[in-house]
Each structure stands twice: as C-alpha cells, then as structure tokens.
C-alpha positions as CSV (number, residue, x, y, z in Angstrom):
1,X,7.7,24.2,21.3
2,X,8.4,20.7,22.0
3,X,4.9,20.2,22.7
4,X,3.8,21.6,19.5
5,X,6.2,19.0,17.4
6,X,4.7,16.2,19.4
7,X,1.1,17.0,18.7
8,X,2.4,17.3,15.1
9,X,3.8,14.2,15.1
10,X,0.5,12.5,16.6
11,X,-1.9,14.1,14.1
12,X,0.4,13.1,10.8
13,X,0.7,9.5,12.2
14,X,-3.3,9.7,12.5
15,X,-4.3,10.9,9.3
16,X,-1.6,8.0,8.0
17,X,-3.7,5.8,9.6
18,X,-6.6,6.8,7.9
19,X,-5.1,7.0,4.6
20,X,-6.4,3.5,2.0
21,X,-6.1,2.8,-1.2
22,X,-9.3,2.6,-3.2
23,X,-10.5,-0.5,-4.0
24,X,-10.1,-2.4,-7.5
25,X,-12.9,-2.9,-9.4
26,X,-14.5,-6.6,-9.6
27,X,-11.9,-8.6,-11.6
28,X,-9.0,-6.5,-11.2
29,X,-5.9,-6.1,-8.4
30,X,-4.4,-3.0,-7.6
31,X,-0.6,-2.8,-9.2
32,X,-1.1,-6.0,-11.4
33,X,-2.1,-6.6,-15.2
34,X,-4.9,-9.4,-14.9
35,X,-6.2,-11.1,-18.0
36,X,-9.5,-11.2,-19.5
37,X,-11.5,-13.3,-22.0
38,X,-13.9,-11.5,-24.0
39,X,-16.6,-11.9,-27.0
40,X,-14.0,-10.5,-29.3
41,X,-10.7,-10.1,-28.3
42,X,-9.0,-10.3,-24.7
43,X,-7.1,-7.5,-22.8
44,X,-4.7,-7.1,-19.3
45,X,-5.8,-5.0,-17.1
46,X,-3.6,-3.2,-14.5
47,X,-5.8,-1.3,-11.5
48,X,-4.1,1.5,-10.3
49,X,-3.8,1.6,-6.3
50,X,-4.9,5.4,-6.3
51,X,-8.2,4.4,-7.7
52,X,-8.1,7.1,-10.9
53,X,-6.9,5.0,-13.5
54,X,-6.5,1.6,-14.7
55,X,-4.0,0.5,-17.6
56,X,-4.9,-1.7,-20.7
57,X,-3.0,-3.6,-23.0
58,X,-4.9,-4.9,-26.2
59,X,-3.9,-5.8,-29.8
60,X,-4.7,-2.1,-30.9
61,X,-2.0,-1.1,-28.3
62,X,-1.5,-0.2,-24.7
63,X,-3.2,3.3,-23.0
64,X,-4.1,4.8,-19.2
65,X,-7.6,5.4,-18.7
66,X,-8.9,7.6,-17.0
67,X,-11.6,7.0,-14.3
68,X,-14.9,8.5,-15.9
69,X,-17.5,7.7,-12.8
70,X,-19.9,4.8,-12.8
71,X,-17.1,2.0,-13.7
72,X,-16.4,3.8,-16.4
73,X,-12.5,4.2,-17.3
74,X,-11.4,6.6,-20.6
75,X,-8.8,7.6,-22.6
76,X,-6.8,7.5,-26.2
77,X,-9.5,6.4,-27.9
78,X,-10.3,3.5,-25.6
79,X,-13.6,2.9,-23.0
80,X,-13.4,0.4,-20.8
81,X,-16.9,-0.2,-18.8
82,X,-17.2,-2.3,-15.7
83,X,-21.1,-2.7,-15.7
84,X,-23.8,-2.8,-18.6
85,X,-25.8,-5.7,-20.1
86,X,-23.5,-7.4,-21.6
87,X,-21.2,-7.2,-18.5
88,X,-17.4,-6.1,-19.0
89,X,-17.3,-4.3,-22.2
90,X,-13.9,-2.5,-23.8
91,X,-13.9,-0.3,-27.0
92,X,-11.2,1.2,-28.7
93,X,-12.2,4.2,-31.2
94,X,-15.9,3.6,-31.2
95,X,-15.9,0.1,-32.3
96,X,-16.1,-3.0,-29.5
97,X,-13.5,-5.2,-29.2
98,X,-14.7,-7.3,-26.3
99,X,-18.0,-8.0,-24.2
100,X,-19.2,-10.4,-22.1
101,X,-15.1,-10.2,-20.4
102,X,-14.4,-12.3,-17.6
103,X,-11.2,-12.5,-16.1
104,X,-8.9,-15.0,-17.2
C-alpha cells in the first residue's frame, strides 16, 4: 500500500512538471494589462495565463474575450485580432476602433 502512495506521489509530481502556461500572444504578458496605440483609439490588454482569454479595457468599456483560434479573441460585442494586414486590429460591435496597434 505504501508502495502504491509512493508511485502516486511520483506520477503527480511528474505531470506537475509538465504542466506550462500557454504563451501570451506578441505584445502581451500573462496576468498584466499592457497598453496599446492604435489608428483610432488605444486599449489595455491583460493575457490570461491559461491561454483562453484575454481582457480589454477601451472607452466603450471593459469585456473577457474569448480565444476564437487563429489570434483571434471574442466576446460582448468586441474582436480583438492578433494578425491581418493592418496588424493588431480591435472592434467593438462591428465597427473598428483601432488598427495598426502597437504596444505602448
């Protein structure tokens, strides 16, 4: 029995080891609101350590997006996209409110 407990202990500590947080997406840092200069108006950003959302605070307001796939990050009405022409790009019900962002 003792045995058993042991081995358990040695395979949790294991996977532990194995366990990372995804990485943020050029321009952001997980667990931090970085700012961001845009065509338009500028936004914070806030990267989320588990790697499925990222938080945003504009003039409109402040939502959690989701992660969408392809650097793509939705929810409430805003769309925040990490690649495309015109770089950085954030929308908020349809309409652009910044492109071209670099961070701050």
């Amino acid at each position: 029995m003792k045995t058993n407990f042991v081995l358990s202990l040695a395979a949790a500590a294991a996977l532990a080891g194995c366990a990372t947080t995804a990485s943020a997406p050029a321009g952001l840092e997980a667990g931090k609101f970085v700012s961001f200069n845009c065509e338009g108006s500028g936004f914070q950003a806030r990267f989320n350590p588990d790697g499925n959302t990222v938080r945003v605070r504009t003039h409109h307001g402040a939502a959690e997006l989701a992660s969408a796939g392809d650097g793509v990050y939705q929810g409430e009405g805003y769309k925040l996209a990490m690649k495309g022409a015109s770089g950085m790009t954030i929308e908020h019900s349809g309409k652009a409110l910044g492109k071209n962002c670099k961070r701050a």
